[in-house]
C-alpha positions in Angstrom: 0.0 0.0 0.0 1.5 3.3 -1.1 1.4 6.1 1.3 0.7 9.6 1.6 4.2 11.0 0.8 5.2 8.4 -1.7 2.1 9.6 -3.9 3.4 12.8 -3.8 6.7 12.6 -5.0 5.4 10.0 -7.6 2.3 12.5 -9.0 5.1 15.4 -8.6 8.1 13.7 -10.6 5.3 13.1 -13.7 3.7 16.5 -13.3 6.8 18.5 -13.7 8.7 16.2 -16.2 5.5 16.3 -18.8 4.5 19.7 -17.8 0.7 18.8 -16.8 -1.8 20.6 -15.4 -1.8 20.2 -11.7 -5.1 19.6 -11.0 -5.9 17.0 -13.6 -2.4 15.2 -12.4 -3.6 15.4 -8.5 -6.9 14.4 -9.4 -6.5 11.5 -11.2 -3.9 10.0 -8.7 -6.0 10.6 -5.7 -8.8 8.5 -7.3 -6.5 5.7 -8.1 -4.8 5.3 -5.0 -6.5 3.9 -1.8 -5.5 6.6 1.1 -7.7 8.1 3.1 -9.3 11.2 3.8 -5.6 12.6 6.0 -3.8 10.9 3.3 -5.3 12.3 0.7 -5.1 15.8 2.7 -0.9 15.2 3.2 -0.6 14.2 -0.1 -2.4 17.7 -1.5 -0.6 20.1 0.5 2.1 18.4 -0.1 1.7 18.0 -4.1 0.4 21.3 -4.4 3.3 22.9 -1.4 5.9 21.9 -3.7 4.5 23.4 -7.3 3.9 27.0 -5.5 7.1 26.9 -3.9 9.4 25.4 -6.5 11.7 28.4 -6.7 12.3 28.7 -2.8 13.0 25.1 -2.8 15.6 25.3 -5.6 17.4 27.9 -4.3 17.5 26.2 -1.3 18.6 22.7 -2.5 21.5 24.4 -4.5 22.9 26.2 -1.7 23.5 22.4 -0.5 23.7 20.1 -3.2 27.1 19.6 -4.4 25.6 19.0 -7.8 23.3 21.2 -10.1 20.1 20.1 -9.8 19.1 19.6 -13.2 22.1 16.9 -13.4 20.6 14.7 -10.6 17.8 12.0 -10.8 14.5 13.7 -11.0 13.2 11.6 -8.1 15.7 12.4 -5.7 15.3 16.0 -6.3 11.6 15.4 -6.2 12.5 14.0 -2.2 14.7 16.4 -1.2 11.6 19.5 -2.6 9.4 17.4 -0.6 11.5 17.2 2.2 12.3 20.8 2.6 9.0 21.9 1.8 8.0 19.8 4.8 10.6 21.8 7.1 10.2 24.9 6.1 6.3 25.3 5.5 4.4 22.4 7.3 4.9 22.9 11.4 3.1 20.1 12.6 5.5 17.8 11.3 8.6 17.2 13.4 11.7 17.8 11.4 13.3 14.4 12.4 10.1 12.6 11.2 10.4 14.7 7.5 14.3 13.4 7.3 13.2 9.7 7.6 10.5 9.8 5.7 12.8 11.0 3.0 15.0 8.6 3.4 12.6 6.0 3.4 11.1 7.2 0.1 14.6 7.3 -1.4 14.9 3.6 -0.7 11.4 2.9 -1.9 11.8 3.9 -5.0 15.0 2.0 -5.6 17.6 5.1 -4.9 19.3 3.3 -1.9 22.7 4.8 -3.1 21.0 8.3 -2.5 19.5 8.0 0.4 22.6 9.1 2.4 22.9 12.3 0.6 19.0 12.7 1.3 19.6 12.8 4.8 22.5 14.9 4.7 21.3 17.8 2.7 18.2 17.7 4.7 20.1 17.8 8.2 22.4 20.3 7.0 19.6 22.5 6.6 17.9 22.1 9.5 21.6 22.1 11.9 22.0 25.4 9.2 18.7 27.4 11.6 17.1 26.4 8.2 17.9 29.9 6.8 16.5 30.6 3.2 18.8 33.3 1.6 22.4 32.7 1.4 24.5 35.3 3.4 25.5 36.8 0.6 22.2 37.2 -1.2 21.6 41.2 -1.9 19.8 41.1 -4.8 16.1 42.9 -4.2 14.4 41.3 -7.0 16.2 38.0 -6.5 15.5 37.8 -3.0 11.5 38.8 -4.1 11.5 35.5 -6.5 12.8 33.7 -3.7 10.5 34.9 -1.1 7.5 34.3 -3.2 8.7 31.7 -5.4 7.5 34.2 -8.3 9.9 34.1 -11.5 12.1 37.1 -11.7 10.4 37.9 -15.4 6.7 38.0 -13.4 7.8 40.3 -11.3 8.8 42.8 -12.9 5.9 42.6 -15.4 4.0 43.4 -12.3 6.1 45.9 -10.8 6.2 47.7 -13.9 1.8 47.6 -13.9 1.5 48.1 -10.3 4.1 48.9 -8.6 6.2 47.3 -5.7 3.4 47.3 -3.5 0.7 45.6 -5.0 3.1 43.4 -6.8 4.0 42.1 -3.5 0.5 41.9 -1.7 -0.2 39.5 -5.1 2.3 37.4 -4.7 2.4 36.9 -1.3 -1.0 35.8 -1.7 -0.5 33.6 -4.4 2.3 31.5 -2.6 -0.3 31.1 0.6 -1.1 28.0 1.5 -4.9 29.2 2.8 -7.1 29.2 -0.7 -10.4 29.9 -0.8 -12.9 28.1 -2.5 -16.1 30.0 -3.6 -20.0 28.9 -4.7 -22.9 30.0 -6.2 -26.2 29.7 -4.5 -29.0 28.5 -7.5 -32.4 30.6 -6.3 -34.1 28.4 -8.9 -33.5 25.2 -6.8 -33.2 25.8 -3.2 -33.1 29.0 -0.6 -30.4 30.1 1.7 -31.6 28.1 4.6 -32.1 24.7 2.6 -28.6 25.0 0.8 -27.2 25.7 4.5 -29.1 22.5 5.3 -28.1 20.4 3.0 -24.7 21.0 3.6 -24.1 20.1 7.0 -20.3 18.3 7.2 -19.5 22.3 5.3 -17.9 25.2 6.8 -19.5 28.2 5.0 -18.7 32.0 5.4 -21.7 33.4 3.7 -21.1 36.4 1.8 -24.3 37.7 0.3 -26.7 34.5 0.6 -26.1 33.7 -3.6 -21.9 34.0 -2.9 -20.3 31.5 -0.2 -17.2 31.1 0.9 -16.1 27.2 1.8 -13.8 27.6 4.9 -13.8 23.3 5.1 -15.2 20.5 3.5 -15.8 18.9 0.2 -19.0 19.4 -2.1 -18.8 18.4 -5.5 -19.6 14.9 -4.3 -22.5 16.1 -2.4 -26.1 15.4 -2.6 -26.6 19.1 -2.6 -24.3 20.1 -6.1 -26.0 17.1 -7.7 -29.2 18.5 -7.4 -28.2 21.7 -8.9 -28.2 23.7 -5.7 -24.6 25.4 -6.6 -22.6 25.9 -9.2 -18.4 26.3 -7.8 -17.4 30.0 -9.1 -14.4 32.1 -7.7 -16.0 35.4 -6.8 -14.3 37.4 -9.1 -15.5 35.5 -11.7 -19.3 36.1 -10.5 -18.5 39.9 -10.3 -17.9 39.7 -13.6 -20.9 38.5 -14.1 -22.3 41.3 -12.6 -20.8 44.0 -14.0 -22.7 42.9 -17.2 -25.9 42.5 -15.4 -27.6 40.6 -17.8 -32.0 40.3 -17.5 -34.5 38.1 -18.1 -35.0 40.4 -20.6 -31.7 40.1 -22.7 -30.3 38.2 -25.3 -26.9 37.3 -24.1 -24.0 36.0 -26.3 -21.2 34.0 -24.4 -18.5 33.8 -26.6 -16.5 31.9 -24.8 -18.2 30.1 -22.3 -16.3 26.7 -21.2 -16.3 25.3 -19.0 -19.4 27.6 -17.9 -19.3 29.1 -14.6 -20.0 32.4 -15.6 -22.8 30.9 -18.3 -24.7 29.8 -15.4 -24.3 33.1 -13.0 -25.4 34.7 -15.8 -28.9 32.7 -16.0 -29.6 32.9 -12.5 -29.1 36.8 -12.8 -32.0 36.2 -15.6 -34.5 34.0 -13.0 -33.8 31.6 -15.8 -36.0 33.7 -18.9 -34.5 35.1 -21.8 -31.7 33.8 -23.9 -27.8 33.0 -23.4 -25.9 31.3 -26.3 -22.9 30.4 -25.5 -20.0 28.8 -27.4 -17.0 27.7 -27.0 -14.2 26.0 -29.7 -14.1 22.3 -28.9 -17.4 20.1 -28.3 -16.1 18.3 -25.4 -16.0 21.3 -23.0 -19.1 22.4 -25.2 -20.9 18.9 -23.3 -19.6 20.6 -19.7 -21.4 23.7 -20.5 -24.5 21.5 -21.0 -24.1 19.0 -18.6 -24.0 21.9 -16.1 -27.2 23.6 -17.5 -29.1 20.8 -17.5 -27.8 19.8 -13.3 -28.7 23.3 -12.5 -32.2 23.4 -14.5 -31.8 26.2 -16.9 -33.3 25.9 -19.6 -32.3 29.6 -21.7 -29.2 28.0 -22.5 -28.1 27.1 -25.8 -24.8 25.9 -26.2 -23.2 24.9 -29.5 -19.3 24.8 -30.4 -17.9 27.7 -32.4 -14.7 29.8 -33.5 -14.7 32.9 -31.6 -12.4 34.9 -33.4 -14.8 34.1 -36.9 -18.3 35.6 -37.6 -21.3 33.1 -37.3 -24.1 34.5 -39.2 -26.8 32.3 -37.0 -25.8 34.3 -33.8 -28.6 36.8 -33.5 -28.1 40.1 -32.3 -27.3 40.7 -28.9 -28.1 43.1 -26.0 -25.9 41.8 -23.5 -22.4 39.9 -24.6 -20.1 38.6 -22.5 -16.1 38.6 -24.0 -14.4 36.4 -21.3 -11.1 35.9 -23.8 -8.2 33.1 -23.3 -5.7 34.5 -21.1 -2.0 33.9 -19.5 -4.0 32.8 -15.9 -1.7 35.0 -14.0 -4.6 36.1 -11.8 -5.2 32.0 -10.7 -2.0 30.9 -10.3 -2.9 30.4 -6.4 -5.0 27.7 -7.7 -3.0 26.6 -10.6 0.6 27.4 -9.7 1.9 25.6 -12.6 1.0 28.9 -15.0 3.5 31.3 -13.5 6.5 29.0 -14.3 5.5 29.4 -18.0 7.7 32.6 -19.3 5.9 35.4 -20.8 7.7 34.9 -24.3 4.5 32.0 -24.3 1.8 34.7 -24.8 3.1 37.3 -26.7 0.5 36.4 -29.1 -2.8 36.4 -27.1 -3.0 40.3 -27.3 -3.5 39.8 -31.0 -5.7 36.8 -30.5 -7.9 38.6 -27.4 -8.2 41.8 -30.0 -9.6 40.0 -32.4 -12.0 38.1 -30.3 -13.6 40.9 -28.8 -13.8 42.6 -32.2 -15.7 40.0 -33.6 -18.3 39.9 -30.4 -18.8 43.3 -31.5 -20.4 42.1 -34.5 -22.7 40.9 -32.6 -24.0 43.4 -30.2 -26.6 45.2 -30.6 -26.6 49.4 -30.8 -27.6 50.6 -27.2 -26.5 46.8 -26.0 -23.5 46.5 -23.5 -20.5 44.0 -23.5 -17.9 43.0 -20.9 -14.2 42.4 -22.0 -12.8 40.0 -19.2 -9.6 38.2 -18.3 -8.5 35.8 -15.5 -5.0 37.7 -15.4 -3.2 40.9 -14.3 -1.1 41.7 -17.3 -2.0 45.0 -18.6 -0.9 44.2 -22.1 -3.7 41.6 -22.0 -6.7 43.7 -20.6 -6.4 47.9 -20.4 -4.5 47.8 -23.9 -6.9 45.7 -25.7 -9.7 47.2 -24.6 -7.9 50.9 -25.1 -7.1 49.5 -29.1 -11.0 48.5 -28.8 -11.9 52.2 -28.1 -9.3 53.7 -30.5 -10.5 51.5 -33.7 -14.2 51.0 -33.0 -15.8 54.8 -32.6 -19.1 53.0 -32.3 -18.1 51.6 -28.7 -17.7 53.9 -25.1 -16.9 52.5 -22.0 -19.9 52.2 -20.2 -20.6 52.8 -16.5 -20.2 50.3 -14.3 -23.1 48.9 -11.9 -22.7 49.2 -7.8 -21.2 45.9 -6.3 -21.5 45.0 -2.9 -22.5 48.7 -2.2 -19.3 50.2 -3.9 -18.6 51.7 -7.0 -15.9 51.2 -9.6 -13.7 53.0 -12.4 -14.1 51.4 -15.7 -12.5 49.5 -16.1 -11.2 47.3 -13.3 -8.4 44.9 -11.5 -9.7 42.4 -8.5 -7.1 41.4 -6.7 -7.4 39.0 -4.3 -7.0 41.7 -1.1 -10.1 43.1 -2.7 -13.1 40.1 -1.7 -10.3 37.3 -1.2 -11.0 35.9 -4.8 -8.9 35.3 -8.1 -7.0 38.5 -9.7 -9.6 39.4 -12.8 -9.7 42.3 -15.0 -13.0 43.5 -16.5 -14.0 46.4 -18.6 -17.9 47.1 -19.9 -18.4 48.7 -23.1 -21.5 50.1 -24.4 -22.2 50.4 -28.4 -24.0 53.7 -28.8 -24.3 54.1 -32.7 
């Protein structure tokens, strides 16, 4: 029987060799292995521990491996990350207990030879006070990286948007281990107090009786989610939402909809009348967009695969569009920490491709009719530019005025970030086509 640890470093040594999405990767292992419900706990924080912190465990492991680390067996290295991680992050597990456990897992997976070194790198560090920065570390930005386990390059793209500041409240965020998980209340299918009932073994923080915070507990597999009670949506995502403020009056256009969180906010904010088509490029996360329709009971929904960035003729026109474009994810790397590894050099191209996304949505809307431009990420050559390129080409557009949210009112457009409601940074702007 495998345990908790071993998992771990298994799932972790395949994630990062293939480059996988973490979630999928954690996921799929946890259902094929037999732990329980602490194993399966250890083995996420863990898992996850060592993807947000890959950079501080690096530069930790080279100040005391005698070799680079990209010349050393990928499993070993995969131990000692775990291994530090362990020591420097997770206090309720002795240090003497993390060493062994190394040590064992070296052996187990047939490293015997290395096991030795295991132990001593790891006891160095701890007989070192388990200091992070070498003494001769001075390097601001380096030290930042470290600190945060935020790539250099990330950094100062945000420093350079934001400033020091909020480049640091972001990232200091985003490499906390305390994530929270929102959901969407469906007023078609329960009220406050039956979803509160039918959720008993779940710690909620309620925020506004249709948004809920999960401080504990697990509910997708729930009685409750498979009667359509909730939809799981990150609360910046339903802000979007509403910042469009769709009716049951509207005719709303999703342009790209998978796997369709904000789809379904969207009908709820409709009482479930008028129309929302939604779209998205491939079929199969087309069938999510359904299947989640169809748990939740809304029946305005049409969903249908289609190329975003090419005019479909069949789309009628719309008052209401939502633009939610592909992205870099910088905003969810707390959640998928996998994405601020990637180097920005990887989306150089999505400015292009968001532009002419939203340009073709504009097709689309009707005059008097409003449509949101959102992203999941905090890059400002991904979100104000586009939309300011938006403006400059297309006279027939203004920004429009955005609606009061949890009694305060916004510039248009607008950053979340997670100090603002605790969510996922998200950047959206509402445009209104007057002619």
């Amino acid at each position: 029987m495998a345990d908790a640890r071993y998992i771990a470093a298994k799932l972790l040594d395949k994630t990062l060799k293939n480059d996988s999405y973490s979630n999928i990767q954690l996921n799929s292992g946890l259902e094929r292995s037999d732990l329980d419900s602490q194993g399966k706990k250890l083995c996420t924080a863990i898992y996850y521990g060592v993807i947000q912190r890959r950079i501080t465990l690096d530069y930790v492991l080279a100040q005391y491996c005698s070799r680079p680390l990209d010349k050393m067996d990928s499993i070993i290295v995969t131990i000692l990350r775990c291994g530090i991680y362990q020591i420097l992050y997770m206090d309720s597990i002795p240090d003497n207990a993390t060493v062994n456990e190394s040590v064992r897992l070296a052996k187990q997976f047939g490293k015997t030879s290395a096991s030795g070194m295991v132990n001593a790198v790891l006891r160095n560090f701890i007989r070192g006070g388990k200091k992070l920065f070498a003494k001769d570390e001075k390097d601001d930005i380096k030290r930042f990286s470290v600190m945060y386990s935020i790539p250099e390059e990330l950094i100062h793209s945000l420093i350079t948007d934001y400033g020091e500041e909020k480049a640091k409240a972001f990232a200091e965020y985003s490499a906390g281990d305390e994530k929270s998980t929102f959901i969407r209340r469906n007023p078609l299918k329960c009220s406050h107090n039956e979803l509160i009932k039918a959720l008993p073994d779940v710690k909620i923080f309620t925020d506004d009786e249709l948004c809920y915070r999960l401080e504990s507990g697990s509910v997708i597999d729930t009685d409750a989610f498979k009667s359509g009670f909730f939809h799981v949506q990150d609360i910046s995502s339903q802000l979007c939402c509403e910042m469009l403020a769709p009716t049951e009056n509207d005719i709303v256009l999703d342009i790209c909809a998978a796997p369709g969180g904000k789809t379904f906010t969207m009908a709820e904010l409709m009482k479930g009348g008028g129309e929302i088509h939604a779209f998205d490029l491939h079929e199969k996360r087309v069938k999510l967009i359904r299947e989640g329709a169809e748990r939740l009971g809304f029946d305005n929904i049409s969903a249908k695969a289609g190329d975003a960035t090419m005019y479909n003729e069949d789309i009628p026109k719309c008052t209401k569009i939502l633009c939610d474009v592909p992205c870099s994810g910088f905003g969810v790397i707390s959640h998928k920490p996998e994405i601020k590894y990637k180097s920005l050099s990887e989306f150089e191209r999505l400015p292009e491709i968001q532009y002419n996304i939203a340009q073709n949505a504009l097709n689309y809307l009707a005059v008097g009719g409003e449509m949101v431009y959102s992203t999941c990420t905090v890059r400002k050559a991904e979100n104000e530019e586009v939309v300011e390129r938006l403006l400059k080409n297309h006279p027939e557009i203004e920004l429009a005025e955005l609606p009061e949210i949890k009694g305060q009112k916004y510039s248009n457009p607008v950053t979340f970030f997670p100090d603002d409601f605790g969510g996922d940074g998200f950047f959206v702007a509402k445009l209104k086509k007057v002619k």
